[in-house]
N, CA, C and O of each residue as an XYZ file, in Angstrom:
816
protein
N      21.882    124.951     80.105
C      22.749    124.240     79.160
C      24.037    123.822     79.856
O      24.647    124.605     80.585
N      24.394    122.725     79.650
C      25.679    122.309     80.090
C      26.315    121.074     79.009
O      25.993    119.907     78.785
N      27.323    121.942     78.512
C      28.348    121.118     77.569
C      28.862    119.814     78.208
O      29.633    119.794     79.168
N      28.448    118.912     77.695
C      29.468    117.470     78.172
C      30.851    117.708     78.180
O      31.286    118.540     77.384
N      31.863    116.939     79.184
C      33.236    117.324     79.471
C      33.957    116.810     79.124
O      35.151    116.862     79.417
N      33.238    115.944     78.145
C      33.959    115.118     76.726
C      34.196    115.735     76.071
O      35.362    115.935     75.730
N      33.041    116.410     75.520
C      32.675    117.484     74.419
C      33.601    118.270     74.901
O      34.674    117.696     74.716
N      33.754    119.209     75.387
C      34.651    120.625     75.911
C      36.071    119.828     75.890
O      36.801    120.217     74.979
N      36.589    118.846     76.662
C      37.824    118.272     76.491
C      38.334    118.017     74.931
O      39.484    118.308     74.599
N      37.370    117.444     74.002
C      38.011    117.371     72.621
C      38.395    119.066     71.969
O      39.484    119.482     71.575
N      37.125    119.759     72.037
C      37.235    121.041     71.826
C      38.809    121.719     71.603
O      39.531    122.100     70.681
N      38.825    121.569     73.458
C      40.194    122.143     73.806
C      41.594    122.147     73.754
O      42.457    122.970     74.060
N      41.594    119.990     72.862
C      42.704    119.484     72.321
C      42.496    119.679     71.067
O      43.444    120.159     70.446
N      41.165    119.365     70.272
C      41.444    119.063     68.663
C      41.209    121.039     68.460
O      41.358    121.373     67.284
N      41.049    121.628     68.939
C      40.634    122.932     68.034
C      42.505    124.029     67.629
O      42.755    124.707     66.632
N      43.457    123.742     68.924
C      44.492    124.456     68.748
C      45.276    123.304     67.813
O      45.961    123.818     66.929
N      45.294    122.152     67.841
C      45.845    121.409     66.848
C      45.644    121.616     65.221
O      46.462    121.482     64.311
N      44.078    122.041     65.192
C      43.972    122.495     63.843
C      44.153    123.635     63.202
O      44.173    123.740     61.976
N      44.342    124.857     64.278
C      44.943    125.870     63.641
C      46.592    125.323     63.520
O      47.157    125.128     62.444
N      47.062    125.176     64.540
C      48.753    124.762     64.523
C      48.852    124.327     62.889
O      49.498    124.967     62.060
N      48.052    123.070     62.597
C      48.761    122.321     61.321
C      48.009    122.936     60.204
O      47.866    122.359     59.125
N      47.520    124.135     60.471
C      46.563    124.510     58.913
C      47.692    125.183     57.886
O      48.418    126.131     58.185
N      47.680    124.545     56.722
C      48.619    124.604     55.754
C      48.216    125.750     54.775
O      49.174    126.488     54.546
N      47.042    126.113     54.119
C      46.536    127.102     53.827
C      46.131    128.528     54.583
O      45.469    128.655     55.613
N      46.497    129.157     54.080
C      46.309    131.050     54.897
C      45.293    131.459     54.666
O      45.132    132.619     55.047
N      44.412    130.968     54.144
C      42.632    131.160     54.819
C      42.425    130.171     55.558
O      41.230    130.302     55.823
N      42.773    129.273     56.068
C      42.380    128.037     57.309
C      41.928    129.117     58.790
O      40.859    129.445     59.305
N      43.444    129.416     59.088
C      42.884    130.500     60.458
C      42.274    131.243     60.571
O      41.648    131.187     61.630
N      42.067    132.054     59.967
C      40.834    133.276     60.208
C      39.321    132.519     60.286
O      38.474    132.678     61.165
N      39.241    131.606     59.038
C      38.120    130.911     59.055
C      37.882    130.055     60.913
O      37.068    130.297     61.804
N      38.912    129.146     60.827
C      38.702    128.574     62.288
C      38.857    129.512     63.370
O      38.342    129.201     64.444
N      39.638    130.894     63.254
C      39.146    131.584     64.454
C      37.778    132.095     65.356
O      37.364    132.336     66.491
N      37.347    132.052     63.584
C      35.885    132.415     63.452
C      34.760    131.405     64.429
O      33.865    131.675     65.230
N      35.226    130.386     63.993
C      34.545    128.831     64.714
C      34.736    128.914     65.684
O      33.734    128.971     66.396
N      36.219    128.984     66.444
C      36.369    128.752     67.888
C      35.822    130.127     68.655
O      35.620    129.878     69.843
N      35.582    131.252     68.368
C      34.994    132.205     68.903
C      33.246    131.792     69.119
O      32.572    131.920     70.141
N      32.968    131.441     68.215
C      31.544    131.118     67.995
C      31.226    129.813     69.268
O      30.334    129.837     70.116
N      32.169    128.842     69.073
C      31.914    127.671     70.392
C      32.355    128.173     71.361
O      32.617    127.204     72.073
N      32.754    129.479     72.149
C      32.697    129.739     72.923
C      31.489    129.488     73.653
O      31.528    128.706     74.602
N      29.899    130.332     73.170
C      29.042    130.065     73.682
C      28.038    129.103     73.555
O      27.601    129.030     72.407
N      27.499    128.295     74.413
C      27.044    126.904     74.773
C      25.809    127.089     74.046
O      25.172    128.130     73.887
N      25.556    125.867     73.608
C      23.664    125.885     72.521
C      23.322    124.605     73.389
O      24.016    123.973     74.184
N      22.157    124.456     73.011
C      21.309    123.259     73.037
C      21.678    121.678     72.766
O      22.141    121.287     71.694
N      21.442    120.944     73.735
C      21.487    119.783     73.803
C      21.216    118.938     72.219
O      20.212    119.282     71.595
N      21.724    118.330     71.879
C      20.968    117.750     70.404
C      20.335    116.068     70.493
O      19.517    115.545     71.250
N      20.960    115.664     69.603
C      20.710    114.266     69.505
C      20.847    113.199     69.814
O      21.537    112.695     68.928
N      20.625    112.483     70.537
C      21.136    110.998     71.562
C      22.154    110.124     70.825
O      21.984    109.922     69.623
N      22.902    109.744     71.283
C      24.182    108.706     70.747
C      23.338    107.684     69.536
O      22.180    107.330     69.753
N      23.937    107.351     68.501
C      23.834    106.368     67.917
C      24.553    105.837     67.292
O      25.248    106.582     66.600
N      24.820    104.297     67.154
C      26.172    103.812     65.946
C      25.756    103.249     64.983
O      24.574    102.905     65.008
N      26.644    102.930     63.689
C      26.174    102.328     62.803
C      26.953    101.480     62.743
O      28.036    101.665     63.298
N      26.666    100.092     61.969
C      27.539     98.975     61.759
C      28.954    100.169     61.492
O      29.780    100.495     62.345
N      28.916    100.423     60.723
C      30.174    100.837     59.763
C      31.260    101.408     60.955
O      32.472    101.385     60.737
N      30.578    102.028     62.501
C      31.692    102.827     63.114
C      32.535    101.645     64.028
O      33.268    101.814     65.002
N      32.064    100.138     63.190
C      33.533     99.254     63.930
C      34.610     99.600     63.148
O      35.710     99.207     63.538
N      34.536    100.397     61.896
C      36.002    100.725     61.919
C      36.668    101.571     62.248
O      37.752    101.892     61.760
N      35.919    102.207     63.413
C      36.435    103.532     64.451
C      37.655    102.593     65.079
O      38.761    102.759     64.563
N      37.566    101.834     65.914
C      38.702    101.440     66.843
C      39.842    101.056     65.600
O      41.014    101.062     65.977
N      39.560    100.681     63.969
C      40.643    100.269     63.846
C      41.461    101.800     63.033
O      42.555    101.795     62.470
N      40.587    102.925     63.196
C      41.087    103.963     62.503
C      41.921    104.798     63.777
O      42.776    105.683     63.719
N      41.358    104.196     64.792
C      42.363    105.006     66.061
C      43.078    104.105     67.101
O      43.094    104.225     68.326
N      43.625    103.237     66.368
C      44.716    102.166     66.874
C      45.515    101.906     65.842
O      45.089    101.389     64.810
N      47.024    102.312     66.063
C      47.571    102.602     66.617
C      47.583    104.082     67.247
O      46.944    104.910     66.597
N      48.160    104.496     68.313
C      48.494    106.120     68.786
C      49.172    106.606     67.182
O      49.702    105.680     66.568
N      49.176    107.871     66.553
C      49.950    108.491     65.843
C      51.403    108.735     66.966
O      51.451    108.787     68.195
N      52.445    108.842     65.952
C      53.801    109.005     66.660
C      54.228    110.401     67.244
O      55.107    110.691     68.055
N      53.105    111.345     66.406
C      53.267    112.967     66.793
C      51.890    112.805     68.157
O      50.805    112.231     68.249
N      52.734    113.674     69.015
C      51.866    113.816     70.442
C      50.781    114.646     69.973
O      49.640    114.186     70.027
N      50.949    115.608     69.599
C      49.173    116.432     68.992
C      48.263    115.824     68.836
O      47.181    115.931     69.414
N      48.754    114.690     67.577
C      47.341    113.770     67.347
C      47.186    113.098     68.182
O      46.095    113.195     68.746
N      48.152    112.099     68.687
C      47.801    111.140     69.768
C      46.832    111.767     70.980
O      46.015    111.029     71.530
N      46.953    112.989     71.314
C      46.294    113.993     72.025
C      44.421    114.248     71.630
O      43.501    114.632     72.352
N      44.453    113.901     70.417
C      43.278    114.177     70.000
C      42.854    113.119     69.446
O      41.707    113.165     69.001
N      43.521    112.035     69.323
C      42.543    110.399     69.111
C      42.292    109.862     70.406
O      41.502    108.927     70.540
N      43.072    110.519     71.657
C      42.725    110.064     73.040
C      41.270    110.569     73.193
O      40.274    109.852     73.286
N      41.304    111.732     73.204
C      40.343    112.339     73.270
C      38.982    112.379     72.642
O      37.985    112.901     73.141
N      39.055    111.797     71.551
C      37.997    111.460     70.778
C      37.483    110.274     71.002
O      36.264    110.125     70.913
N      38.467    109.031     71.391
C      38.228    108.111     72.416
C      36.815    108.762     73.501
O      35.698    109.158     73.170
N      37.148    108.703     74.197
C      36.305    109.726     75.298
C      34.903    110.313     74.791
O      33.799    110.303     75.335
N      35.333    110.832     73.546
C      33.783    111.572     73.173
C      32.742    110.903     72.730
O      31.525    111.079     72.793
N      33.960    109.490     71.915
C      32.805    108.888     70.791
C      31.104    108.100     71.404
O      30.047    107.912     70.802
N      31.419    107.885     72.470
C      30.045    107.292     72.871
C      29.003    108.374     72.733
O      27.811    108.075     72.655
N      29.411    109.590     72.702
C      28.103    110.749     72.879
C      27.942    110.961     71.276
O      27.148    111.892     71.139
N      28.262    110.601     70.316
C      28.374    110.663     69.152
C      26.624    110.140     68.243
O      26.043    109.064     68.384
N      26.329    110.946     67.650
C      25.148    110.328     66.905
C      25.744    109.958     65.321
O      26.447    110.876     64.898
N      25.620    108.935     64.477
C      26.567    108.848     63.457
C      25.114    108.727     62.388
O      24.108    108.074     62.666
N      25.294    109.411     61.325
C      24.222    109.203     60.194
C      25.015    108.951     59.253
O      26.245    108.957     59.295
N      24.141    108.659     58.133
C      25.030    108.265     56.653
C      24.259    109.618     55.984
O      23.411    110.239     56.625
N      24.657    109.981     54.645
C      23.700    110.772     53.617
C      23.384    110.394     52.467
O      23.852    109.257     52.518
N      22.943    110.482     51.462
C      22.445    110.267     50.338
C      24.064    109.764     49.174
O      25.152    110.324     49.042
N      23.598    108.746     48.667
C      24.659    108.599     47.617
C      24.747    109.207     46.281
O      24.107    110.252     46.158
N      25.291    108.856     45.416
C      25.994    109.785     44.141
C      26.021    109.295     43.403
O      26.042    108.105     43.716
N      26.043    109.461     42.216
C      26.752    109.002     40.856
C      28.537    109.176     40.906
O      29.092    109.207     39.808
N      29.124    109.251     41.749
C      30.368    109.419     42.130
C      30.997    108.496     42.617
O      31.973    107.870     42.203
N      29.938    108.371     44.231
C      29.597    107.454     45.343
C      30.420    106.261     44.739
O      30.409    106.014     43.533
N      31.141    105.533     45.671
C      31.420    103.522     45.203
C      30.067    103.224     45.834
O      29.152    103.902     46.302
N      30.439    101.327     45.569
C      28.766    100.787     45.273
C      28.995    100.371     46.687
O      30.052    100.020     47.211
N      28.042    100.455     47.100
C      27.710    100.156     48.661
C      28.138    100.898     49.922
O      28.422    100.555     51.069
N      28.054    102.373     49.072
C      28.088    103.433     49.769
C      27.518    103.755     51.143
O      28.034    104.158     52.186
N      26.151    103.408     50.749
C      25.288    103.733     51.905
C      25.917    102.640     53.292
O      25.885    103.134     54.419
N      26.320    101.567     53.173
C      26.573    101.152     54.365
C      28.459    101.054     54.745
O      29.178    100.419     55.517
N      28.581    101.801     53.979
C      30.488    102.000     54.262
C      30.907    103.004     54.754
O      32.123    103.171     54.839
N      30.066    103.889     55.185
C      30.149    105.642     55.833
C      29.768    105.923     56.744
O      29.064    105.036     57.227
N      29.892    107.196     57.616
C      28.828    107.411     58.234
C      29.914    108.774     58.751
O      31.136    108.914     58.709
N      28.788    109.643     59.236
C      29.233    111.209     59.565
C      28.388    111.195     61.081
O      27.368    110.598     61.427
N      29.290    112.122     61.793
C      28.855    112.477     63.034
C      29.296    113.925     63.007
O      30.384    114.424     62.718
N      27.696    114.672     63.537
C      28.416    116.398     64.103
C      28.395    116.412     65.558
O      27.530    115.999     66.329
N      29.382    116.902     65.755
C      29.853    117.374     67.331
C      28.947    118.042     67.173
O      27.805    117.586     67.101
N      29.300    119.587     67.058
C      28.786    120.942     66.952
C      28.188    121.464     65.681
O      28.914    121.791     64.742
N      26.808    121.554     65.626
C      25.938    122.122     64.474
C      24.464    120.784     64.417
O      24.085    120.081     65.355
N      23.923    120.820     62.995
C      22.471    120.190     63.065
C      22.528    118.899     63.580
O      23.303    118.069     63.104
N      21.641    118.602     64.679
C      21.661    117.250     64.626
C      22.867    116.870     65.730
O      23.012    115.677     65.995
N      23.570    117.670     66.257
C      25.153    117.237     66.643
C      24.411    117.104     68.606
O      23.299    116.995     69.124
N      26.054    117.219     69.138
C      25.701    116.584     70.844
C      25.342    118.413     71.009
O      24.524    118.628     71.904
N      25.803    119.578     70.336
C      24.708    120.778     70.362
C      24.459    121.143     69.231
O      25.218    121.444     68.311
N      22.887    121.105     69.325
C      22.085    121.274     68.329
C      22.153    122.840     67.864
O      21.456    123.600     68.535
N      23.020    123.496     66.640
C      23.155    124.655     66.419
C      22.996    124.592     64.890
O      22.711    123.565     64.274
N      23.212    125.800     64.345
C      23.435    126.179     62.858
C      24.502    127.714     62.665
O      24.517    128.367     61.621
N      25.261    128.034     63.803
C      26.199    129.084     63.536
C      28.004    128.615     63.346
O      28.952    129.323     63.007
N      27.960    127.185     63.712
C      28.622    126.697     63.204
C      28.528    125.083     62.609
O      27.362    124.738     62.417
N      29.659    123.940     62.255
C      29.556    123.205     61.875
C      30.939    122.162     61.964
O      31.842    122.031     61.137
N      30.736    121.449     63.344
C      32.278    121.097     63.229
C      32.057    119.369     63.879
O      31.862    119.009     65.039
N      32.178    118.575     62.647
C      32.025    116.972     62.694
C      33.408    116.102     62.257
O      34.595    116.393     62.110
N      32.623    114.915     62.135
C      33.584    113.637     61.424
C      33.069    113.009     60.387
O      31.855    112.886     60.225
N      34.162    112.450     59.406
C      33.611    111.241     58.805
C      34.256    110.244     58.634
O      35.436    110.593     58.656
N      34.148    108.740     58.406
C      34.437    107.674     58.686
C      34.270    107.130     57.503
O      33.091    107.014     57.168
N      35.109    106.736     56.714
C      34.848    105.731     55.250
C      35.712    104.535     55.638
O      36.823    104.542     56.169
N      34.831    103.339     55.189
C      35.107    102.234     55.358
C      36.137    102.002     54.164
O      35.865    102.521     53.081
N      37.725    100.982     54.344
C      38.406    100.844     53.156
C      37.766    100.574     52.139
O      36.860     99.741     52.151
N      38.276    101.508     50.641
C      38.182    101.410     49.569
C      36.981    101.852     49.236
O      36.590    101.212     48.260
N      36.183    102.670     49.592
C      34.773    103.657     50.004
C      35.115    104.990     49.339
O      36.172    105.503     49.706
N      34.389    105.634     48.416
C      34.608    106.875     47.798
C      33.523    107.427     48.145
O      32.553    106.782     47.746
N      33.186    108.613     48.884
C      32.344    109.770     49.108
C      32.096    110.205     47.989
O      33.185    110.141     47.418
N      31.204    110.704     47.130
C      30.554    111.402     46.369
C      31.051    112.888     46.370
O      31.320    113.454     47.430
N      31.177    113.561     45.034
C      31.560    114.638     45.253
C      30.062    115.463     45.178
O      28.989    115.388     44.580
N      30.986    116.594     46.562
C      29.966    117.363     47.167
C      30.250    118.876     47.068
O      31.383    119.321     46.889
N      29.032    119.712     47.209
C      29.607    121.134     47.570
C      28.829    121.668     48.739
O      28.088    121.002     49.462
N      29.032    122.678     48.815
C      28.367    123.377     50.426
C      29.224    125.298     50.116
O      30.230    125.862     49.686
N      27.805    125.547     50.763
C      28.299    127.234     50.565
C      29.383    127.709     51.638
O      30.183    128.536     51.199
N      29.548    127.322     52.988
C      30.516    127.173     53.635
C      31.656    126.958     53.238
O      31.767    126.015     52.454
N      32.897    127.717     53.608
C      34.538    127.539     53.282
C      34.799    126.198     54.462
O      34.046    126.117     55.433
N      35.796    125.308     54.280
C      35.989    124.404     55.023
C      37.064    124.196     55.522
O      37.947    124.035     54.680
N      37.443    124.114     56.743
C      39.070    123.079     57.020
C      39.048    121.502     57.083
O      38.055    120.780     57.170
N      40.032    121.234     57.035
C      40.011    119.415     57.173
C      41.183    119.152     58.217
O      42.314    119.637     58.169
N      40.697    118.325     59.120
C      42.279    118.158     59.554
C      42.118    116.136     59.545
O      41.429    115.266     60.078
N      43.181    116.249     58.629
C      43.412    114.559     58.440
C      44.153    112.977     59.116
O      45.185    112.356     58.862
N      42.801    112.737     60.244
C      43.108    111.708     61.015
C      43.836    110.117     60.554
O      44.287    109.389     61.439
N      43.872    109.755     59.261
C      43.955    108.763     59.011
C      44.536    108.889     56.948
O      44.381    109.786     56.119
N      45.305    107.277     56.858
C      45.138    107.670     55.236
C      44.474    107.948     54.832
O      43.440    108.072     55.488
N      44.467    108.327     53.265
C      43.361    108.907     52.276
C      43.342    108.961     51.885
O      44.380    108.351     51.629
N      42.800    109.454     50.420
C      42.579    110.423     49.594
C      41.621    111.153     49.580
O      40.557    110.851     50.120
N      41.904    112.633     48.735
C      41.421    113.860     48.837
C      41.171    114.803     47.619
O      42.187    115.480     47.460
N      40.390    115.054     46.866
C      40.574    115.956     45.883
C      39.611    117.225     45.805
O      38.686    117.020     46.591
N      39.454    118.541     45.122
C      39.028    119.850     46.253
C      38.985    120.264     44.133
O      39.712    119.542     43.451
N      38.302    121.155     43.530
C      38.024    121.816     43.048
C      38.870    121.420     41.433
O      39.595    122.138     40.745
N      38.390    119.914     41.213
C      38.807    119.461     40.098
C      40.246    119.030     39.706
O      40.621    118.313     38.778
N      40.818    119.555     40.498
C      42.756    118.882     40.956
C      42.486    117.264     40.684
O      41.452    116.642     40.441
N      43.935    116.840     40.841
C      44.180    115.382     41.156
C      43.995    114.999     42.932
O      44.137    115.763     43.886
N      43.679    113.727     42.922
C      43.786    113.360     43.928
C      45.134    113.316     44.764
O      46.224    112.926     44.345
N      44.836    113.799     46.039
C      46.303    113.994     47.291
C      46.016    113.444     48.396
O      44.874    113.307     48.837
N      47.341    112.985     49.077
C      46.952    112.571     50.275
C      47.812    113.216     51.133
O      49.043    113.233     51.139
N      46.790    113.890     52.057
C      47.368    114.424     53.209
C      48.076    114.139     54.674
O      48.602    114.869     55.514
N      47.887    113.045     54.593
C      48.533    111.837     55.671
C      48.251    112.153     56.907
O      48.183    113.374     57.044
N      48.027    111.461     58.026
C      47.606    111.955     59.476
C      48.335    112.743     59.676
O      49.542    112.782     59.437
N      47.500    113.644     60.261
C      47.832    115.392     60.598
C      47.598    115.993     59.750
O      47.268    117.127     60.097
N      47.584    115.820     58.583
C      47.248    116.746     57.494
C      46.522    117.617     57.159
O      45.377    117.168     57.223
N      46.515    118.995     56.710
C      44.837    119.417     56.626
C      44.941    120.237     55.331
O      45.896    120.242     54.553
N      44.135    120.725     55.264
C      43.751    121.620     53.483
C      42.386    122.202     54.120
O      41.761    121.931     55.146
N      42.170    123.255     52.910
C      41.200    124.209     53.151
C      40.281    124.062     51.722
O      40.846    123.685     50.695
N      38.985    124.350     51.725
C      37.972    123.646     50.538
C      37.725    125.185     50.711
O      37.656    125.628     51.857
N      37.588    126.029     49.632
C      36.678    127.296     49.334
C      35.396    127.271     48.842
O      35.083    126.450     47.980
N      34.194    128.501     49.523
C      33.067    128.339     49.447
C      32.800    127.667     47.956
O      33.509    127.756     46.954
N      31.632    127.013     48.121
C      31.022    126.095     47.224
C      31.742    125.934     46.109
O      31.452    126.442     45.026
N      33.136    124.903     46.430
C      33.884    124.221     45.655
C      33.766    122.743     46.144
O      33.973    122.328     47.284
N      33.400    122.057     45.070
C      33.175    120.734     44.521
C      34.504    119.781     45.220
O      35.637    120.069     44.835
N      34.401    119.101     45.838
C      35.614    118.315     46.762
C      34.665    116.225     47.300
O      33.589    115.659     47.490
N      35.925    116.050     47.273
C      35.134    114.212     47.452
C      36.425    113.573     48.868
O      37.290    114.265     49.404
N      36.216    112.550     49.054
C      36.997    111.486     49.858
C      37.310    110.379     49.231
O      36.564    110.178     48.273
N      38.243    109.454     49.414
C      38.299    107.595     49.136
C      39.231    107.386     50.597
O      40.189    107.994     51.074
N      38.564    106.411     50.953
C      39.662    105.496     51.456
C      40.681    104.699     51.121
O      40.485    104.204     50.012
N      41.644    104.382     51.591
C      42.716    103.222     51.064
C      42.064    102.077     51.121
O      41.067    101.851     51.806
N      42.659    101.290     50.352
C      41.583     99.800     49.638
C      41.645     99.251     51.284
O      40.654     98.739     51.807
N      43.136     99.459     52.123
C      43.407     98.369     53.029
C      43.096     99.217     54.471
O      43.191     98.565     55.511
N      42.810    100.331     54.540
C      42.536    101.254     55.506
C      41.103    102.475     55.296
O      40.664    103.200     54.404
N      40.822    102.176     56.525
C      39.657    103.385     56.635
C      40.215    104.706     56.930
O      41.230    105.064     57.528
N      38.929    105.546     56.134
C      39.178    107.360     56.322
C      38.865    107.870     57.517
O      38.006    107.264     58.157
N      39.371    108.889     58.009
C      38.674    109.166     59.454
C      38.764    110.789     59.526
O      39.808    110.813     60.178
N      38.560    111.672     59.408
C      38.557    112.785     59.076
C      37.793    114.186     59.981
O      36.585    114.415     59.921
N      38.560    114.831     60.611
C      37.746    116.233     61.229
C      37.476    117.049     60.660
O      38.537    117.587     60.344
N      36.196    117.902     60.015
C      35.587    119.206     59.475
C      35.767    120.201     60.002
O      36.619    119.885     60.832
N      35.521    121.516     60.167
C      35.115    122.460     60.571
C      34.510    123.572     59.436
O      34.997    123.837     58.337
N      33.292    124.133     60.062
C      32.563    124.880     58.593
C      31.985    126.544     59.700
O      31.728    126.495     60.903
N      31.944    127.420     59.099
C      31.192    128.321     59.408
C      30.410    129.146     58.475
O      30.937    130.034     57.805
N      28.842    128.791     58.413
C      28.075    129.018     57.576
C      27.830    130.666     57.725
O      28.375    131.222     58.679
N      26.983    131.495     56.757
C      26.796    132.599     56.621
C      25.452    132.667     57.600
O      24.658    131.727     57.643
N      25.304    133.739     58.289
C      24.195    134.242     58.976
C      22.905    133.899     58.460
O      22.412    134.927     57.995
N      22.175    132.977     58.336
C      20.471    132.489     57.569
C      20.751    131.244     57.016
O      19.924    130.899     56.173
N      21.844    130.301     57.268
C      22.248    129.573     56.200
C      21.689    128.326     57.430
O      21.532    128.428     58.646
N      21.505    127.258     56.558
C      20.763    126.837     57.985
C      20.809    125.126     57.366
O      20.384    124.323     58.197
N      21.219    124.577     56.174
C      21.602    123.291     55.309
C      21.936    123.092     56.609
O      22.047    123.695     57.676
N      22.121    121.394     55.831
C      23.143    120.419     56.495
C      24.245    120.470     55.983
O      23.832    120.586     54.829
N      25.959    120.487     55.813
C      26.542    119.794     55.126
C      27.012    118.177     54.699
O      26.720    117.272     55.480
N      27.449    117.995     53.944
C      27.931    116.522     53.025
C      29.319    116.314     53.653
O      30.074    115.474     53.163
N      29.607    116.892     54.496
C      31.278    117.003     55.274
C      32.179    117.415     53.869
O      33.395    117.591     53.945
């Protein structure tokens, strides 16, 4: 096994950035949990793929953010995105209309990702402006750390926006969605650590 040095380079910028900005006091323990776990290397996964929808990658990571952290970790993701496999998932009664081709999710690390695992779970997602994700749940507790505008809502609350850099914490299987801004795309980092046998996909 050998980790791509893309892969390991984002790791090593986006993983201390997301404890740094985690705003909730279950965020760290949970992501300590994760970054202990990617310590050790898994299996190769799935070959690069794009979808129409990830041309609005370059416009979700242009400009640099003005805080060096992020700029640190949209460089870097720069770098990774070609090894990236991007899927869409199933839409909603939630979902906006033309869901299926305004999205798309990529896992780094977990099913399907550049290593093919299930002990953890740490991706992206990409909503095209004015695009609402479906509300989802997952037995996994979650962090978010928030690349781009947004909106955000987590366990029946109002909608918030966390603004680049931003992050929040989703508790096990609580009900949470996305939108984009009408005039800007979502761009968003996960991190999940499932229970020992748990073996789903998540909905990010």
């Amino acid at each position: 096994m050998s980790r791509p040095p893309e892969l390991q380079a984002f790791l090593d910028t986006a993983m201390p950035v997301m404890q740094a900005r985690a705003s909730d006091p279950r965020s760290p323990a949970s992501l300590e949990r994760i970054i202990e776990a990617m310590t050790v290397e898994a299996e190769r996964g799935a070959s690069p793929a794009e979808l129409p929808v990830c041309d609005w990658l370059k416009t979700a990571l242009d400009p640099d953010p003005e805080t060096p952290d992020i700029a640190a970790v949209f460089a870097a993701f720069r770098k990774l995105a070609p090894h990236l496999r991007w899927r869409t998932r199933s839409g909603a009664p939630t979902a906006s209309e033309g869901f299926a081709e305004s999205h798309a999710n990529a896992m780094l690390l977990g099913p399907g990702g550049i290593e093919d695992r299930h002990d953890l779970w740490l991706g992206v997602s990409l909503l095209a402006p004015g695009t609402r994700y479906p509300d989802h749940q997952h037995l996994p507790e979650e962090t978010y750390l928030v690349l781009s505008p947004g909106e955000f809502r987590k366990e029946g609350g109002d909608w918030f926006r966390p603004g680049v850099g931003g992050s929040f914490f989703v508790p096990p299987n609580s009900v949470h969605a996305m939108r984009a801004e009408p005039d800007a795309p979502l761009f968003a980092l996960w991190a999940l650590r499932p229970e020992r046998g748990e073996k789903s996909v998540p909905d990010a």
